[in-house]
C-alpha positions in Angstrom: 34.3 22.4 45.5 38.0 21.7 44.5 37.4 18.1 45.6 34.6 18.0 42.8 36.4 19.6 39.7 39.0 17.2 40.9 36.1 14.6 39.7 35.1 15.8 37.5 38.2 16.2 35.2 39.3 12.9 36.0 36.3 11.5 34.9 36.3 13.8 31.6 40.2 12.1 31.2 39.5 8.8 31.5 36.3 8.3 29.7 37.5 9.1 26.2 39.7 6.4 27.3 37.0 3.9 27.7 35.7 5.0 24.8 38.4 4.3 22.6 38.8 0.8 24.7 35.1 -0.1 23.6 35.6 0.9 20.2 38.8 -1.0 19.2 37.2 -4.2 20.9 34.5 -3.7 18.9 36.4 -4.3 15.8 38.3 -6.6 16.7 35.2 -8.5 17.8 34.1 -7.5 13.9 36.9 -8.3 12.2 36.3 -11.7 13.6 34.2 -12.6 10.7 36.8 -11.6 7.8 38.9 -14.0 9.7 36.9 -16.5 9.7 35.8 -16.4 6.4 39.8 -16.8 5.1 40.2 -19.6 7.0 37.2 -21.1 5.5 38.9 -20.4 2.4 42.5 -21.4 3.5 40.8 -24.9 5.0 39.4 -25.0 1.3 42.2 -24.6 -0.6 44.2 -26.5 1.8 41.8 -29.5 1.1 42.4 -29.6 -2.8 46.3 -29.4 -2.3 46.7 -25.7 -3.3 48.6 -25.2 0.5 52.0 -26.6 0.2 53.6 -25.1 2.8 55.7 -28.1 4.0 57.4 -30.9 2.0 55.0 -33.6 3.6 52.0 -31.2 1.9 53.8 -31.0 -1.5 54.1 -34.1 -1.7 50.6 -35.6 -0.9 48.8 -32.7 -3.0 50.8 -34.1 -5.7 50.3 -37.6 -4.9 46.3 -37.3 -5.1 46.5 -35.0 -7.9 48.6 -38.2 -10.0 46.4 -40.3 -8.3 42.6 -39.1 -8.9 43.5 -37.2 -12.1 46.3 -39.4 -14.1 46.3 -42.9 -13.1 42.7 -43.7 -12.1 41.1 -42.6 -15.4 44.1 -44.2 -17.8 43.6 -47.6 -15.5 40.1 -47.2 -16.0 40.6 -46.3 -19.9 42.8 -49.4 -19.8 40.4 -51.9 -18.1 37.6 -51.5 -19.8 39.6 -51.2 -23.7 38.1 -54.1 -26.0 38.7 -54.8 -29.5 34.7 -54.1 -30.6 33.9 -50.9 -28.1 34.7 -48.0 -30.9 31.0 -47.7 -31.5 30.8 -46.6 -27.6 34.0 -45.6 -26.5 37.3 -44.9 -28.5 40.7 -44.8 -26.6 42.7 -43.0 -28.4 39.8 -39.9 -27.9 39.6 -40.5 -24.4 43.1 -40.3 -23.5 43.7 -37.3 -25.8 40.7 -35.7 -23.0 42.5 -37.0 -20.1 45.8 -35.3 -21.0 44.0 -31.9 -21.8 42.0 -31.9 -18.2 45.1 -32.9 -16.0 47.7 -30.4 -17.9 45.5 -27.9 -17.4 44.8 -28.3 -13.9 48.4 -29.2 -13.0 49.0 -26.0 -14.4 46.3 -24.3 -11.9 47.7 -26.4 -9.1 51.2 -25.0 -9.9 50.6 -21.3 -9.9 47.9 -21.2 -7.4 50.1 -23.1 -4.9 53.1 -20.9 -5.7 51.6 -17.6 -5.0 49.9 -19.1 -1.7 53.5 -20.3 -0.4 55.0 -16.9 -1.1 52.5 -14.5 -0.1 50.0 -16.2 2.3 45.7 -16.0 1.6 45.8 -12.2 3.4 48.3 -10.6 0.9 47.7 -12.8 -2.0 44.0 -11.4 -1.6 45.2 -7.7 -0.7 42.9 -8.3 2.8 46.3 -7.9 5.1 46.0 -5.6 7.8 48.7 -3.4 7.1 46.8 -1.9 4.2 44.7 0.3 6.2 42.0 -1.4 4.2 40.7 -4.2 6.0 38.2 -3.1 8.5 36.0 -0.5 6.0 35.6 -3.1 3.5 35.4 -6.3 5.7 31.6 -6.9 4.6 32.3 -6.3 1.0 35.1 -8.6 1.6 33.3 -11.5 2.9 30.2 -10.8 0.6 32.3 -10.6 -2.7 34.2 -13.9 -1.2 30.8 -16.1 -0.9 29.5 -14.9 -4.4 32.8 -16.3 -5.9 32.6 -19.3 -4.4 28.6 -19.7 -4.7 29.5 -19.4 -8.7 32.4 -21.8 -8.1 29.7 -24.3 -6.8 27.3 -23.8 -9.9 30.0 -24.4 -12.5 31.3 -27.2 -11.1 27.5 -28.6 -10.5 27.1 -27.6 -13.9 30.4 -29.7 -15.5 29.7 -32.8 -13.5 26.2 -33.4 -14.2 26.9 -32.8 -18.3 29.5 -35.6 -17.5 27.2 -38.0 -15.4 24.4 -38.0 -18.1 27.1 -38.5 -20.8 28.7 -41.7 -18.4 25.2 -42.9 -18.1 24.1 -43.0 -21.7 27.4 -44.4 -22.9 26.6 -47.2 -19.7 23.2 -47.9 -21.7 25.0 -49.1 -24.4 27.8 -51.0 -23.0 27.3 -54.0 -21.6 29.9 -55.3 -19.0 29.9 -58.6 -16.8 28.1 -57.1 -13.6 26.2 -54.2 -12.7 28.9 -53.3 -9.7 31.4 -53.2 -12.7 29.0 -50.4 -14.4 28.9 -48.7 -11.8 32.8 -48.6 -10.5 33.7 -47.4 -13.9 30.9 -45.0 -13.7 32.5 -43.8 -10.4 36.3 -43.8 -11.5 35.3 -41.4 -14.4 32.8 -38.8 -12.7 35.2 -38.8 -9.5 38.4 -38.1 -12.0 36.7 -35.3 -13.6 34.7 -33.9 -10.5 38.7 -33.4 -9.0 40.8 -32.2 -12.3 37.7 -29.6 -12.8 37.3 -28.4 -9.4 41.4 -27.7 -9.7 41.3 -25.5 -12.8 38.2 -23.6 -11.5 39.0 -23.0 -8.4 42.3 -21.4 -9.6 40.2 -19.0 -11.9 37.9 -18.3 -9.7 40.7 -17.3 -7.1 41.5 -14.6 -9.9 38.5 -13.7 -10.6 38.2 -13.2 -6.4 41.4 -11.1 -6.1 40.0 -8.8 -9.2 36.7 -8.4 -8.1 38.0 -7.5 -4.5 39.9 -4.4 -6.4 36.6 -3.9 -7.5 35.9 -2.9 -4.1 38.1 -0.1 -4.0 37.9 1.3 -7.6 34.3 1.9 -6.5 35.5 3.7 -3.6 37.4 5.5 -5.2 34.8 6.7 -7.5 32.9 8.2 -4.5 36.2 9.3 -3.1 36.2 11.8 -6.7 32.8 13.4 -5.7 33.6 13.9 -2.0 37.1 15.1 -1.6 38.6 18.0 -3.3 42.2 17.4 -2.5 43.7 16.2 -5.4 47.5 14.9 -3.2 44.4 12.7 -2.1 43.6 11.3 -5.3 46.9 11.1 -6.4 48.0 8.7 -3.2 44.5 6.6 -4.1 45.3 5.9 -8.0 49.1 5.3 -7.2 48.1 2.7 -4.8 45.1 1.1 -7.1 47.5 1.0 -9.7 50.2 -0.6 -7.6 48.0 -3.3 -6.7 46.7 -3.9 -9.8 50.6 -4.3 -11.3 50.7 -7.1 -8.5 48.1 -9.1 -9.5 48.8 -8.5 -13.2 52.3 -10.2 -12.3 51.6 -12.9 -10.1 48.8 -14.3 -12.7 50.6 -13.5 -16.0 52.2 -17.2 -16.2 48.9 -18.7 -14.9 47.1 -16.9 -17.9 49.6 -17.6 -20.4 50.1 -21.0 -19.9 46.0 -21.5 -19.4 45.2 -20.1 -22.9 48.3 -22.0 -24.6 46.6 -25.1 -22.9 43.1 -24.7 -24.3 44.3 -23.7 -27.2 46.3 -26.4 -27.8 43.6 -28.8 -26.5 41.0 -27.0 -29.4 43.5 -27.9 -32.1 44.0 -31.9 -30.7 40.3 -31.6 -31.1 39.9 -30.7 -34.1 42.5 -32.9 -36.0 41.0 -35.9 -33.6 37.9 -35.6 -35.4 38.3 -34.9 -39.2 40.7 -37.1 -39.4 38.6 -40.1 -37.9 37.5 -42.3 -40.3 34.9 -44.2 -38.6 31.3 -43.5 -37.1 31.5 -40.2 -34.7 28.6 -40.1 -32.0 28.1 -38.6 -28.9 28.5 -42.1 -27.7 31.6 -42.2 -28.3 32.9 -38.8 -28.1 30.7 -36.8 -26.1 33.8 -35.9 -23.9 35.0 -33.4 -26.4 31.5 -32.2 -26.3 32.1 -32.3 -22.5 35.6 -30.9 -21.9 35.0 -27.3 -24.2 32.5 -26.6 -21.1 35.4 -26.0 -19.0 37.4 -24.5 -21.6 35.1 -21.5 -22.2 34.2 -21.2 -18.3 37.6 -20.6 -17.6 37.8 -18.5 -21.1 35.3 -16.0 -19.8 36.9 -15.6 -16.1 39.8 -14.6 -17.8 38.4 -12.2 -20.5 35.9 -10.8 -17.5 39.0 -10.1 -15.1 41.1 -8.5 -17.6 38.4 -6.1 -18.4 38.7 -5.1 -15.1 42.2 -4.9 -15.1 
């Protein structure tokens, strides 16, 4: 008899135990996915430059973004200059575009990049583990971080086929010596704008990521009202919401600032460009400006949508 309440409350001890084993390597097992999903991300941003962790990275993000979004469209712009081609294409319009597009993704590059070297993709998304956070709202967290980038996907779909039919249509027009010369220039222009694009949006969608996740815990805290009656409770919960949201307000007030300075500079150049051009005005010749207010008022209503949150 002794022997078996021995048993028995050594069994009783050590299965809680068990228990608890099973249960923590369960989510770790489910966190697995959140961490996956952020280094999906991390690879992305990593792949358009934004990671500049290391002086060799710095310096080839800013390499290809001179590269693919300064020189190759000015060379092009350059190349394919005649005296006779301001009924299809007029330079001075063109490079006024060009300047626009790679300020204001320099200036994505630039603040996006910074915030990733100082705080890392976990704490620059408020998804670190020390939070407390992490593990009740991982499949919001992945969920909200796919939408993003689904929407990411479209605009971008969205700018570069506007910009391939206006390429094409200008191509009908212009006649050069070969076909393979059409279609390099053709290349060289899409390929320019497809990267300087992707830049600025990807750095607006990243803030409209980091608000939305906040999202996440404002409607959390909503239920968190009707449930609890302790009102220390509350009080702890809107400190912290409002802490975070001071954070991000910080991190992404240059970004913002310099962004709408930049369009709206850009607007004005537009504007001036074209009543004071004397000659014939087409979409021939200056669909870009047509073209380039696309990206202007996608990244317009990001910021307009995240600051209502805020």
């Amino acid at each position: 008899m002794a022997n078996s309440h021995r048993q028995t409350d050594e069994s009783s001890v050590h299965t809680p135990l068990l228990d608890a084993d099973q249960i923590q390597g369960q989510v770790e097992c489910e966190d697995t996915d959140l961490d996956e999903t952020l280094q999906w991300l991390e690879s992305f941003l990593c792949f358009l430059g934004f990671k500049q962790s290391s002086l060799l990275s710095f310096a080839l993000s800013w390499a290809s973004f001179i590269i693919l979004g300064v020189l190759l469209p000015v060379l092009t712009l350059e190349l394919t200059d005649c005296s006779g081609c301001s009924k299809y294409q007029i330079k001075r319009f063109e490079l006024d575009i060009v300047a626009s597009q790679a300020i204001l993704a320099a200036v994505s590059l630039l603040c996006l990049s910074h915030n990733l070297r100082k705080y890392g993709i976990r704490k620059f998304l408020f998804v670190d583990r020390f939070t407390g956070q992490m593990v009740r709202f991982r499949d919001e967290y992945i969920q909200k971080i796919w939408i993003s980038f689904r929407l990411l996907g479209l605009w971008v779909l969205a700018c570069v086929v506007l910009k391939i039919a206006r390429e094409v249509i200008r191509l009908l027009y212009v006649h050069h010596d070969s076909w393979w010369k059409s279609v390099s220039i053709l290349l060289a222009f899409v390929l320019s704008w497809t990267y300087l694009t992707t830049i600025s949006l990807s750095a607006c969608i990243m803030f409209h990521l980091v608000c939305n996740l906040q999202v996440i815990h404002f409607d959390d805290y909503g239920e968190l009202l009707e449930r609890e009656s302790d009102v220390l409770v509350f009080m702890e919960e809107h400190i912290r919401l409002r802490h975070h949201l001071s954070k991000i307000s910080h991190r992404f007030r240059i970004f913002l600032l310099l962004q709408f300075l930049v369009v709206t500079a850009s607007q004005f150049v537009t504007l001036f460009r074209t009543t004071g051009y004397r000659g014939t005005f087409t979409f021939i010749n200056g669909g870009d400006f047509a073209v380039s207010p696309l990206l202007h008022m996608l990244c317009i209503s990001v910021w307009t949508n995240c600051l209502y949150v805020q």
